[in-house]
C-alpha positions as CSV (number, residue, x, y, z in Angstrom):
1,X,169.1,8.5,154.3
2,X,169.4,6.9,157.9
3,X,171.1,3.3,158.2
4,X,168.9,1.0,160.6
5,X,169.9,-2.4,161.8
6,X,167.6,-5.2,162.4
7,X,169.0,-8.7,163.4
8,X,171.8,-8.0,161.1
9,X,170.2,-6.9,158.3
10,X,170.2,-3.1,157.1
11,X,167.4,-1.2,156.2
12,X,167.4,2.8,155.2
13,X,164.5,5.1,156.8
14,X,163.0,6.4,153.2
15,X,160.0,8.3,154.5
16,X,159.7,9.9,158.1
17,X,156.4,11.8,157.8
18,X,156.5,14.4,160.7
19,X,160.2,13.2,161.9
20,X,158.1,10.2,163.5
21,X,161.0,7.5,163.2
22,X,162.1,6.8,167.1
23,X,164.7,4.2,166.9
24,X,164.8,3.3,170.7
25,X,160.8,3.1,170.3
26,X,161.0,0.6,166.3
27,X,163.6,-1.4,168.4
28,X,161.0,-2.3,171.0
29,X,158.3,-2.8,168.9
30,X,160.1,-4.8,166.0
31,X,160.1,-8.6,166.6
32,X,161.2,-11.5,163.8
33,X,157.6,-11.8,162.4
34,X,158.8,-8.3,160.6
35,X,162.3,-9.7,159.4
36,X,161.1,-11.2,156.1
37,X,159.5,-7.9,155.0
38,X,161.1,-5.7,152.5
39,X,158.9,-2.7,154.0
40,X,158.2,-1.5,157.3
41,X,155.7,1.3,157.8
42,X,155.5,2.7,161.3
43,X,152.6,4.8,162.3
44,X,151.2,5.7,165.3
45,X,147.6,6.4,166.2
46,X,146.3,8.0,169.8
47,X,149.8,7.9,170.1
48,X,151.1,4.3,170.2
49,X,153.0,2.9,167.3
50,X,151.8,0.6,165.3
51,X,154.1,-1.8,162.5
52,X,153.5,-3.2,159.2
53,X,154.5,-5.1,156.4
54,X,154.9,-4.8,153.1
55,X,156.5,-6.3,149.9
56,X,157.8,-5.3,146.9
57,X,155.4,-5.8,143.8
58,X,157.8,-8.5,142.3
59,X,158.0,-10.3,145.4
60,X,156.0,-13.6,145.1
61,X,154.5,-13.1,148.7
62,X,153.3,-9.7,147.9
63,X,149.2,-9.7,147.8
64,X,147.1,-6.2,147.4
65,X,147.1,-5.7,151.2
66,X,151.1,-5.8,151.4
67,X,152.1,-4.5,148.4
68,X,153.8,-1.3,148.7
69,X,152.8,-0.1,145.6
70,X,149.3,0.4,147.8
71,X,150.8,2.6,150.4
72,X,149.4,5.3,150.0
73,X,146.1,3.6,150.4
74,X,146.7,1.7,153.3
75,X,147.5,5.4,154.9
76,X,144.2,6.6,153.4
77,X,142.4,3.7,154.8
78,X,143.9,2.4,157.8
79,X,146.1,5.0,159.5
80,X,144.9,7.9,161.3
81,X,144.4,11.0,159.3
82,X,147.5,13.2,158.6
83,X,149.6,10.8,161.5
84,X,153.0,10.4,162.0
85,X,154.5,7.4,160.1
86,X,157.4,6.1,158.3
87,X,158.7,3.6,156.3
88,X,162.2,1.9,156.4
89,X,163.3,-0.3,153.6
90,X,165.4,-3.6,153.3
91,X,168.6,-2.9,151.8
């Protein structure tokens, strides 16, 4: 697994769908709103990346939309079909 670091704070790249993760590009597009997350998912539709956050199930601030137990459906429903994504966790 790949060691990221945001703001201090490590994360480890646990899915890279399509070898999608671009570091120089995360790094550009990852501001503070992101640093509470315990999930990032990167995906990138007509070619432009695109962030979100999620939680983990126990996490008191996780709702259906941001759980990441509902991944997989937010990629079914929200992400392009078959894109490029990835998701980096909080370590």
């Amino acid at each position: 697994m790949k060691k990221i670091i945001i703001n201090n704070v490590e994360y480890e790249l646990m899915n890279n769908y399509k070898d999608s993760f671009n570091e120089t590009e995360f790094n550009e597009k990852c501001t503070d709103y992101f640093y509470d997350y315990d999930y990032i998912v990167g995906d990138y539709a007509y070619n432009r990346l695109r962030l979100k956050g999620f939680y983990n199930g126990n996490n008191k601030q996780a709702k259906d939309i941001n759980n990441i137990k509902n991944l997989d459906k937010y990629i079914k429903d929200y992400c392009a079909y078959d894109c490029r994504y990835y998701v980096i966790k909080k370590k």
